[in-house]
C-alpha positions as CSV (number, residue, x, y, z in Angstrom):
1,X,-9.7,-31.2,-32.6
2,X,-13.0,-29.9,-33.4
3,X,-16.1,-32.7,-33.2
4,X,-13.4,-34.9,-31.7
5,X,-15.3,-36.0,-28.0
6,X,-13.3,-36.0,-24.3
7,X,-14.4,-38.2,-21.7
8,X,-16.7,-40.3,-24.0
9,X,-19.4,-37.0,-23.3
10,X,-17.5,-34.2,-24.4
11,X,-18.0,-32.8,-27.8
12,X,-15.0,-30.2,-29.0
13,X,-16.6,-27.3,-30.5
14,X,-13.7,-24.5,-30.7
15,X,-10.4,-23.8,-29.1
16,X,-10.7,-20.8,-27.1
17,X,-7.1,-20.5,-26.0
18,X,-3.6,-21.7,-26.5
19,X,0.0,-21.6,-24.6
20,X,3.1,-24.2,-24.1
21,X,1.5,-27.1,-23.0
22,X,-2.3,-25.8,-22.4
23,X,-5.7,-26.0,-24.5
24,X,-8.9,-24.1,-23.8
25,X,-12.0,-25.5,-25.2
26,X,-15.0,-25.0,-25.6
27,X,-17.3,-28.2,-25.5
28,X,-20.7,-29.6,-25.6
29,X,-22.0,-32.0,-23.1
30,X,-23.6,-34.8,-24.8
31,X,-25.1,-35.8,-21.6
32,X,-26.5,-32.7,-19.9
33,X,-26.6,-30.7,-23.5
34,X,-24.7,-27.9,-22.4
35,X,-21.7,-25.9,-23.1
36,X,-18.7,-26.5,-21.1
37,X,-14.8,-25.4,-20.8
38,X,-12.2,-28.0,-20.7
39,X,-8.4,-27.1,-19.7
40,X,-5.9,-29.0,-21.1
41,X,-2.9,-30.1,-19.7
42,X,-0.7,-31.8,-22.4
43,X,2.2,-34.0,-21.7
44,X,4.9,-33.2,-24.4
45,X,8.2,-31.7,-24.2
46,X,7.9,-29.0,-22.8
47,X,5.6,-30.9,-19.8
48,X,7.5,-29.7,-16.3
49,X,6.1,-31.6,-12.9
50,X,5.1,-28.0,-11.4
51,X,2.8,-27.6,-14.7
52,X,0.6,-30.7,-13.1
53,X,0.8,-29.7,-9.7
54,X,-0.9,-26.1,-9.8
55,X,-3.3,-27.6,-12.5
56,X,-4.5,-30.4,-9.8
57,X,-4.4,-27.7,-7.3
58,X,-6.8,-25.6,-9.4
59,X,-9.4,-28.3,-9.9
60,X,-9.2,-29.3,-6.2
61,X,-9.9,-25.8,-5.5
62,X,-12.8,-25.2,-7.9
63,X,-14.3,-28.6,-6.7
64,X,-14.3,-26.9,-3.1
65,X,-15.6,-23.3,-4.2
66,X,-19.5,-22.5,-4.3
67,X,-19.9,-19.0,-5.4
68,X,-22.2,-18.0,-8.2
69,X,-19.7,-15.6,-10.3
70,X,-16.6,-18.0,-10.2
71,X,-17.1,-21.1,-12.4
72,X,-17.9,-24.7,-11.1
73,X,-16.6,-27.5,-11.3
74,X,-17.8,-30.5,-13.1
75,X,-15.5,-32.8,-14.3
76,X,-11.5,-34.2,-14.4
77,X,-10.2,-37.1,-16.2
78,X,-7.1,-38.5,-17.4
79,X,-6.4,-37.9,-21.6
80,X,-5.2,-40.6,-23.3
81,X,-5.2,-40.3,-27.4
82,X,-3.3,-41.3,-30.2
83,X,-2.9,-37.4,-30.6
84,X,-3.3,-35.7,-27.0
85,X,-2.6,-37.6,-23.8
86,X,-1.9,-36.0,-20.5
87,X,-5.6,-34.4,-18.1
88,X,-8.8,-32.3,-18.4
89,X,-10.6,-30.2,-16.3
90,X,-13.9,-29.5,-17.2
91,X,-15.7,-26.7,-15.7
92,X,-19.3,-24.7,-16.5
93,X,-19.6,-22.2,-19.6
94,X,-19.8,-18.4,-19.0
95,X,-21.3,-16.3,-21.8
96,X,-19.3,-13.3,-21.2
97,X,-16.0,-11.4,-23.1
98,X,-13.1,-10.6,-20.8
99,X,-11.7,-7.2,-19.8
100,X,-8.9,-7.3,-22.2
101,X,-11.6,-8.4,-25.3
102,X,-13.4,-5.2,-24.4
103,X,-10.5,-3.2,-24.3
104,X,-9.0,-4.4,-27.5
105,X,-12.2,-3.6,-29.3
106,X,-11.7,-0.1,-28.1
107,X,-14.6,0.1,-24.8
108,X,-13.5,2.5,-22.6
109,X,-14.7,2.7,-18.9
110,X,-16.1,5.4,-17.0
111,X,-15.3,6.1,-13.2
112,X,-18.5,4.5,-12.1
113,X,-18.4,1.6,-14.1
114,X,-14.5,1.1,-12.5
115,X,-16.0,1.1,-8.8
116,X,-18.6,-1.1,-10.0
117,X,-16.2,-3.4,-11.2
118,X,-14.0,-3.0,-8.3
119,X,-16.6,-3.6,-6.1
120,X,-17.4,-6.8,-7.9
121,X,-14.1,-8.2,-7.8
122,X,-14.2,-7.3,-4.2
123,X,-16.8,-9.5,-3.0
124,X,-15.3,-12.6,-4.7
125,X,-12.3,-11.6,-3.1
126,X,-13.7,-11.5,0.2
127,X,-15.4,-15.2,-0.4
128,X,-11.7,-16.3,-1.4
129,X,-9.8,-14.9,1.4
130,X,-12.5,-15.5,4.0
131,X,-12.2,-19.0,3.4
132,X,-10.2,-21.5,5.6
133,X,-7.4,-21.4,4.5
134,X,-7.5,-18.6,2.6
135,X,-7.5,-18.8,-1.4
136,X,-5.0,-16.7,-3.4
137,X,-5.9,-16.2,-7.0
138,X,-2.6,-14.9,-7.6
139,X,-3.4,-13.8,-11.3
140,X,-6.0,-11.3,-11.5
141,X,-5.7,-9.3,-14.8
142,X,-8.1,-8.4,-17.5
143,X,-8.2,-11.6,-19.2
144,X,-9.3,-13.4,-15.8
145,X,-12.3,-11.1,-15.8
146,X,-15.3,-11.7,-17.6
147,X,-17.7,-9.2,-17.9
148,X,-21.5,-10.0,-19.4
149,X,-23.3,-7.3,-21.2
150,X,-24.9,-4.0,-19.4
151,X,-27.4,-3.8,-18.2
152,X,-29.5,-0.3,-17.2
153,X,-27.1,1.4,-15.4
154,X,-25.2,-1.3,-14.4
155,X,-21.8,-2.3,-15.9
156,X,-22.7,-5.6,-16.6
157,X,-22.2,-9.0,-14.5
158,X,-18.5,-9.7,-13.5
159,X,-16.8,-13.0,-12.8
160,X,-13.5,-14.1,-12.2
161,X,-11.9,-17.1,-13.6
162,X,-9.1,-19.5,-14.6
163,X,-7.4,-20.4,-11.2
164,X,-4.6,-21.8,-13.0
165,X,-2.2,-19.9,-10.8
166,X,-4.3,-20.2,-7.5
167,X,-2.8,-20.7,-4.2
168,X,-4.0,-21.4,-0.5
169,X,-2.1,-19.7,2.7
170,X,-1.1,-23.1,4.0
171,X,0.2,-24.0,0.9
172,X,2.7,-20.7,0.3
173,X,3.9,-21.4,4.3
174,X,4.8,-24.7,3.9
175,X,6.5,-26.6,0.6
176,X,8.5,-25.3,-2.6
177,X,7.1,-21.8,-3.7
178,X,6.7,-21.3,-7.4
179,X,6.7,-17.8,-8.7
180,X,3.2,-17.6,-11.0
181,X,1.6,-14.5,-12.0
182,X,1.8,-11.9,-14.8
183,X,4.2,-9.4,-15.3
184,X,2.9,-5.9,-14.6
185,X,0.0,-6.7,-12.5
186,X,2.0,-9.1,-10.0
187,X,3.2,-6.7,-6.9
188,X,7.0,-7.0,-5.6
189,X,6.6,-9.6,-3.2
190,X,5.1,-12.5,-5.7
191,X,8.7,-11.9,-7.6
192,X,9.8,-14.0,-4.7
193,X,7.4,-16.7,-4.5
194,X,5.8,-14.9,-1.4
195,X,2.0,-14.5,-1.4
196,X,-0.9,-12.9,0.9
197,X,-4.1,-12.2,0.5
198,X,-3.7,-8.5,0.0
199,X,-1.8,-9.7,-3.3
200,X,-4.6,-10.2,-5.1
201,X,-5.6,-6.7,-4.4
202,X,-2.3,-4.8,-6.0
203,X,-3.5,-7.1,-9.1
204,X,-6.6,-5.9,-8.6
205,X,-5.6,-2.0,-8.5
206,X,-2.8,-3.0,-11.7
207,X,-6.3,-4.2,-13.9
208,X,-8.4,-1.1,-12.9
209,X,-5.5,1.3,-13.9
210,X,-4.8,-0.6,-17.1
211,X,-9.1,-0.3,-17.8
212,X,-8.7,3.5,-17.0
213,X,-5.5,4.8,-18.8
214,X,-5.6,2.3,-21.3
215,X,-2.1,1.4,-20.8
216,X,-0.3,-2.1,-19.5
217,X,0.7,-1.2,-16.3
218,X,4.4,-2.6,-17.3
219,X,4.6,0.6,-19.9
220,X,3.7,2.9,-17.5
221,X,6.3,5.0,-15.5
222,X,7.6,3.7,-12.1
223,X,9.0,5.5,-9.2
224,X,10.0,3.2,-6.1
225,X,8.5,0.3,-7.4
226,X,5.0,2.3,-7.7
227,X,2.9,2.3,-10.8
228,X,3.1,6.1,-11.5
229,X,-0.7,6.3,-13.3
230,X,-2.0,9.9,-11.8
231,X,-1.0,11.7,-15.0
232,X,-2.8,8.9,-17.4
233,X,-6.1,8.6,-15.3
234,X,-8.5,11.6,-15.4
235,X,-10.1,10.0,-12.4
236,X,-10.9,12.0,-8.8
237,X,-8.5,12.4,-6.4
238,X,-10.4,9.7,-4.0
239,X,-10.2,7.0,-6.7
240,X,-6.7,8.0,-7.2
241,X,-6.1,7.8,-3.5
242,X,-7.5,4.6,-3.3
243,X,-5.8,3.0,-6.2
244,X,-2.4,4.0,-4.9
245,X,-2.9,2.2,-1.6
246,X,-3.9,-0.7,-3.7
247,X,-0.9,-1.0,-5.4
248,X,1.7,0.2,-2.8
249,X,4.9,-2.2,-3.1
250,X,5.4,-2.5,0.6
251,X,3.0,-4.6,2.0
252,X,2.5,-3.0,5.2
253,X,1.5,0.7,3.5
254,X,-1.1,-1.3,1.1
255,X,-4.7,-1.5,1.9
256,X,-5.1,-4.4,4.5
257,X,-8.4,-6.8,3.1
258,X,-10.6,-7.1,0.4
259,X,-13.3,-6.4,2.8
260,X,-11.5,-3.0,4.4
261,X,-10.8,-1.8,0.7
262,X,-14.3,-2.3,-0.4
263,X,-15.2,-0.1,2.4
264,X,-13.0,2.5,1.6
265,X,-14.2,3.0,-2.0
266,X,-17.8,3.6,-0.9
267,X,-16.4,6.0,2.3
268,X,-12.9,7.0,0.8
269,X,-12.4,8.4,4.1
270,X,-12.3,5.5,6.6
271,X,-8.4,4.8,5.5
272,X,-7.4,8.2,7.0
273,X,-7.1,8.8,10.6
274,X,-9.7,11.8,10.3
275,X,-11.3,14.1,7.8
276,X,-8.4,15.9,6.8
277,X,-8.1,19.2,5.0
278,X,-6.2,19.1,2.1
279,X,-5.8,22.7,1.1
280,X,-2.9,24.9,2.8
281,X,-4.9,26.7,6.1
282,X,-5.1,30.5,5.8
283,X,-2.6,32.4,7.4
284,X,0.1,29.8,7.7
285,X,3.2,30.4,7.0
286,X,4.7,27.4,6.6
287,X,6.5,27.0,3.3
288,X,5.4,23.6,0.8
289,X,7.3,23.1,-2.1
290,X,6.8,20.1,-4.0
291,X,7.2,18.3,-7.1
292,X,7.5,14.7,-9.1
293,X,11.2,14.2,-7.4
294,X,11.3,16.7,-4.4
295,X,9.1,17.2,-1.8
296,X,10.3,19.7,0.9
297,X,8.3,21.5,4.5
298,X,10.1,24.6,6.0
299,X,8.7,25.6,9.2
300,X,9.8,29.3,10.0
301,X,10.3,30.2,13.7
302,X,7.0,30.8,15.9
303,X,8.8,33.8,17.2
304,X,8.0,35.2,20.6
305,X,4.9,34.0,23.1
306,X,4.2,35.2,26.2
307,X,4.0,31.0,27.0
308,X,8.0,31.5,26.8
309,X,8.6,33.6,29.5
310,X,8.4,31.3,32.4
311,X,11.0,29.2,30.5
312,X,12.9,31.9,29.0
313,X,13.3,33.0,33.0
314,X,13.9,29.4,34.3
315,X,16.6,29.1,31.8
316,X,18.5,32.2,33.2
317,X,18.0,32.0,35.9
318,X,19.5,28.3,36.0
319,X,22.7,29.1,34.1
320,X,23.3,32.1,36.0
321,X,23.3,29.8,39.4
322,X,26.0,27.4,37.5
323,X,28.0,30.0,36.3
324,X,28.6,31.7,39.7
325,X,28.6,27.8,41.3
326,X,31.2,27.3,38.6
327,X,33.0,30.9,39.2
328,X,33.3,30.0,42.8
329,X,34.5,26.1,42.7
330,X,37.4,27.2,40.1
331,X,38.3,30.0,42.7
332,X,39.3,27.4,45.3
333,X,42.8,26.2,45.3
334,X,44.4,23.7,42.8
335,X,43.7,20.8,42.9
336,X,40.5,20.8,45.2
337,X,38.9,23.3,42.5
338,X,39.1,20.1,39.6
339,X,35.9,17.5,41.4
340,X,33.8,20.7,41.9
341,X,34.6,22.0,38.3
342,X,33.8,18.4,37.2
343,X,30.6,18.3,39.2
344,X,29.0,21.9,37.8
345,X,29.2,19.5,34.2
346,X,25.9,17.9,33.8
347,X,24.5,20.9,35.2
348,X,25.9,22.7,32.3
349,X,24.6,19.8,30.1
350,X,21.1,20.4,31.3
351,X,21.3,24.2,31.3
352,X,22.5,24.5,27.8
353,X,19.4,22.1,26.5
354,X,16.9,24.2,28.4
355,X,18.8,27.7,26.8
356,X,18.9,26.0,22.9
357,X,15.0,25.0,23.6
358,X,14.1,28.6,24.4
359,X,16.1,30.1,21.6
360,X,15.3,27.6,18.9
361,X,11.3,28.4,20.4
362,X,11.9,31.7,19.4
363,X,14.5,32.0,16.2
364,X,14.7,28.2,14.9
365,X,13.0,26.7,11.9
366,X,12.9,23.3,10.6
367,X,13.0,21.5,7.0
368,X,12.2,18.3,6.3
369,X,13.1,17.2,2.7
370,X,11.6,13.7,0.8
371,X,13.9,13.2,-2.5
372,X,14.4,10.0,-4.9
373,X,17.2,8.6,-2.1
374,X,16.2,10.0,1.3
375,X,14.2,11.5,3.9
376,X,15.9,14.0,6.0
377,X,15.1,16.6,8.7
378,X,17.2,19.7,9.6
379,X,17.1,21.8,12.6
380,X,18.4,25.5,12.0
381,X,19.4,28.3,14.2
382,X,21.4,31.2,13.8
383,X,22.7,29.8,10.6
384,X,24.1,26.6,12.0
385,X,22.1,23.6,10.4
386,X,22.5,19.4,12.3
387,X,20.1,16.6,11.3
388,X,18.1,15.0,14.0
389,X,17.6,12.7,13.2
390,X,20.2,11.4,10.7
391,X,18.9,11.0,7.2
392,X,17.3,7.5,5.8
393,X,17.2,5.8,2.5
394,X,13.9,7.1,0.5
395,X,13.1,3.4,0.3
396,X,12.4,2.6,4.1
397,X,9.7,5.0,4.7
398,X,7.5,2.1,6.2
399,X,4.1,4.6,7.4
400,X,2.6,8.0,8.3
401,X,1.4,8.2,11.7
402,X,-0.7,11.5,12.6
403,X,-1.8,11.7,16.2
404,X,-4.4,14.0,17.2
405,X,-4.0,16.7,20.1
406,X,-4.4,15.0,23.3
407,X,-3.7,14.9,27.1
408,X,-1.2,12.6,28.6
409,X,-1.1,12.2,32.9
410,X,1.5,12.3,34.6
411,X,2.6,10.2,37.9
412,X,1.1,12.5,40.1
413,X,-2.5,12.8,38.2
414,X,-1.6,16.5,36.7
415,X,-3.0,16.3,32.7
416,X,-0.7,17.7,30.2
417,X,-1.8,18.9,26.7
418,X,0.0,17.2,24.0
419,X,-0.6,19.1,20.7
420,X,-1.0,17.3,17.3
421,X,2.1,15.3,15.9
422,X,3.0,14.1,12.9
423,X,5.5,10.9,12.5
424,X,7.4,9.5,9.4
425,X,8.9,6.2,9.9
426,X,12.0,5.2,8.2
427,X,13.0,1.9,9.5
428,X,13.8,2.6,13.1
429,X,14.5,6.2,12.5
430,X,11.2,8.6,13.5
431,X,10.8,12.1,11.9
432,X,8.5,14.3,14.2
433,X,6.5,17.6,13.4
434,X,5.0,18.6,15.9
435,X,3.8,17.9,19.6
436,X,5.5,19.8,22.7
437,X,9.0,21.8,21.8
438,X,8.2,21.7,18.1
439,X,7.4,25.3,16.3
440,X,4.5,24.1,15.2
441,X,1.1,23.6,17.2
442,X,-1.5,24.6,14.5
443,X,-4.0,21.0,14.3
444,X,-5.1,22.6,10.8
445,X,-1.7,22.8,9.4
446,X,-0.5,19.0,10.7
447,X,-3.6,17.5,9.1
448,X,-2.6,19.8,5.8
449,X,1.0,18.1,5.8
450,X,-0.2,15.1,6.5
451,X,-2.2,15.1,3.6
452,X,0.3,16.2,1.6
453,X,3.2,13.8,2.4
454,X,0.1,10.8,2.2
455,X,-0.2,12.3,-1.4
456,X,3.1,12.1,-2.2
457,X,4.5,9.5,-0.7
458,X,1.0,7.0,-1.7
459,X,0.7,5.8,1.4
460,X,-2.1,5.7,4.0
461,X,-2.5,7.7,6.8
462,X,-2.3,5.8,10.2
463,X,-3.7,6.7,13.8
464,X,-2.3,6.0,16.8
């Protein structure tokens, strides 16, 4: 096709690019004298009716976008050749290699130049998805990134192109759903035609891992659906943080904008609910054991505190009234003695919760236990072990809630200390660590686990 001219204006100089159906070109504009792109969309055989729908979406959506690093629109027409007939969309010339052209000739990135790249991607991200409706791109990889040449200590300009695959909110809620994309860098809802803006950004996370490990994300381990990178990437444990709430499969633990995970990459922080430590607090003795398939928290017993006496001595002193109340309602005769027997029975019921809260204060421990199939946490005492609550499957943990020591009123205007708790959600099932009637009331050890389970688990750290 080369000198053959498009459009009565457009001059082929090369072909860029070619897959079933499609031609990239590049072109020279006999009228303006510049160098141009021009998509082709070829009706032959393999021509399907979805093929021309996303490519006239993608030229009404470049004809609405205005941003300098995505390219513009110029031109569309209908093809009709002895040799070629079916459309073209002509849009303006970058002079820049993609990601995957600089990783082929063997450029590796530094961390910096990642964030910088990030960052990049980022803003045009935040143009897309802060437009009405939204814009997906819905295939951001390294060969959608172009990157011009450095520049001091800069990485070089970035741009984002070929919105072949592009997508608007309105039109994923409404119509047929096709399922676009590219295998290891599409996250697990796109699989079933579903789309969000926050897509775009496990894409995003899937291109910055394959530029730091230097492997397609598809080759690299999994674990729950999640890219397992850490042991590839020689990369800081904020970067590594950040990267795994890009790319977490379930939606509601992955970053929530473009805008809120450009934050986070300059203040790593902002996605946890506070500065938490991260090493194990001196003196604890609280016992962590962790690795790739287990993770598991045994909390030994406090022991004794004086704050225990009042209700160690309640607790007696209750049960002792029952029993003798009990003694004496048996000791009447039969049958009168059965409604008072029956009676003392809730006050047993509340007695015996009051007694196994002052023992388990004292002599219980807890264990909560994170394997490849489920989350579970176990209440011993005296050798006898009971889940509360039951175990879940691994796969529902849904978020990490830690709350803060705070004071909670009561209906009479009395404040009550409530010290820090920890939650893990798994579905509708809640697994607490601490708060009041827990053994464990240390603020520095609550923020340590939480840090730990975040780690493991790859999921953010909410407040509440």
């Amino acid at each position: 096709m080369t000198k053959e001219i498009l459009g009565e204006r457009y001059e082929i100089q090369q072909q860029l690019g070619k897959k079933a159906g499609r031609r990239t070109l590049l072109a020279h504009d006999l009228l303006t004298q510049e160098l141009v792109i021009i998509k082709l969309l070829i009706f032959g055989a393999d021509f399907e009716w979805d093929d021309l729908k996303l490519f006239e979406r993608e030229a009404e959506t470049l004809k609405s976008l205005s941003h300098p690093f995505i390219p513009r629109y110029l031109d569309y027409f209908e093809v009709n050749l002895p040799t070629i007939k079916g459309f073209a969309l002509v849009q303006s010339y970058i002079p820049a290699q993609t990601l995957e052209q600089y990783l082929q000739a063997g450029r590796t990135f530094s961390e910096t130049e990642i964030k910088q790249i990030a960052k990049a991607v980022l803003e045009i991200l935040i143009y897309l998805h802060g437009l009405h409706p939204p814009v997906i791109h819905r295939d951001i990889k390294p060969s959608n990134i172009l990157l011009g040449e450095r520049s001091g200590n800069s990485v070089g300009q970035v741009y984002l192109v070929d919105f072949g695959s592009v997508q608007t909110v309105l039109a994923t809620e409404g119509g047929t759903r096709t399922v676009v994309g590219t295998y290891g860098y599409m996250p697990p809802e796109q699989f079933g035609g579903r789309t969000v803006p926050v897509s775009d950004l496990y894409s995003l996370g899937a291109t910055l891992i394959y530029l730091l490990t230097g492997t397609h994300p598809a080759d690299l381990p999994q674990k729950d659906f999640r890219i397992q990178f850490e042991q590839a990437a020689n990369i800081s444990r904020d970067l590594s943080n950040w990267l795994r709430w890009l790319i977490a499969p379930n939606l509601e633990n992955r970053i929530n904008s473009a805008l809120e995970a450009l934050q986070a990459l300059d203040k790593p922080l902002v996605l946890k609910a506070t500065e938490l430590t991260i090493s194990k607090p001196a003196g604890s003795k609280i016992q962590l054991t962790k690795n790739q398939d287990v993770l598991e928290i045994l909390i030994p017993p406090s022991g004794w505190q004086a704050s225990m006496l009042v209700l160690g001595f309640f607790a007696i002193a209750w049960n002792s009234f029952i029993l003798f109340w009990t003694i004496g309602a048996l000791s009447a005769p039969f049958p009168i003695n059965i409604p008072f027997a029956l009676f003392s029975l809730p006050f047993w019921s509340v007695g015996g919760f009051m007694l196994y809260g002052f023992l388990f204060s004292i002599w219980g421990s807890m264990r909560l236990r994170l394997d490849s199939q489920q989350v579970s946490l176990t209440h011993e005492l005296f050798g006898f072990k009971f889940h509360r609550p039951r175990p879940s499957p691994r796969h529902n943990i849904t978020k990490l809630v830690y709350i803060p020591p705070h004071f909670t009123k009561d209906t009479d205007g009395d404040r009550t200390h409530v010290p820090a708790q920890l939650e893990l959600w798994s579905g509708i099932q809640k697994y607490q660590l601490g708060g009041n009637n827990i053994p464990l009331k240390s603020e520095a050890e609550m923020e340590w686990l939480a840090q730990e389970l975040s780690d493991w688990l790859g999921i953010k750290i909410a407040s509440k």
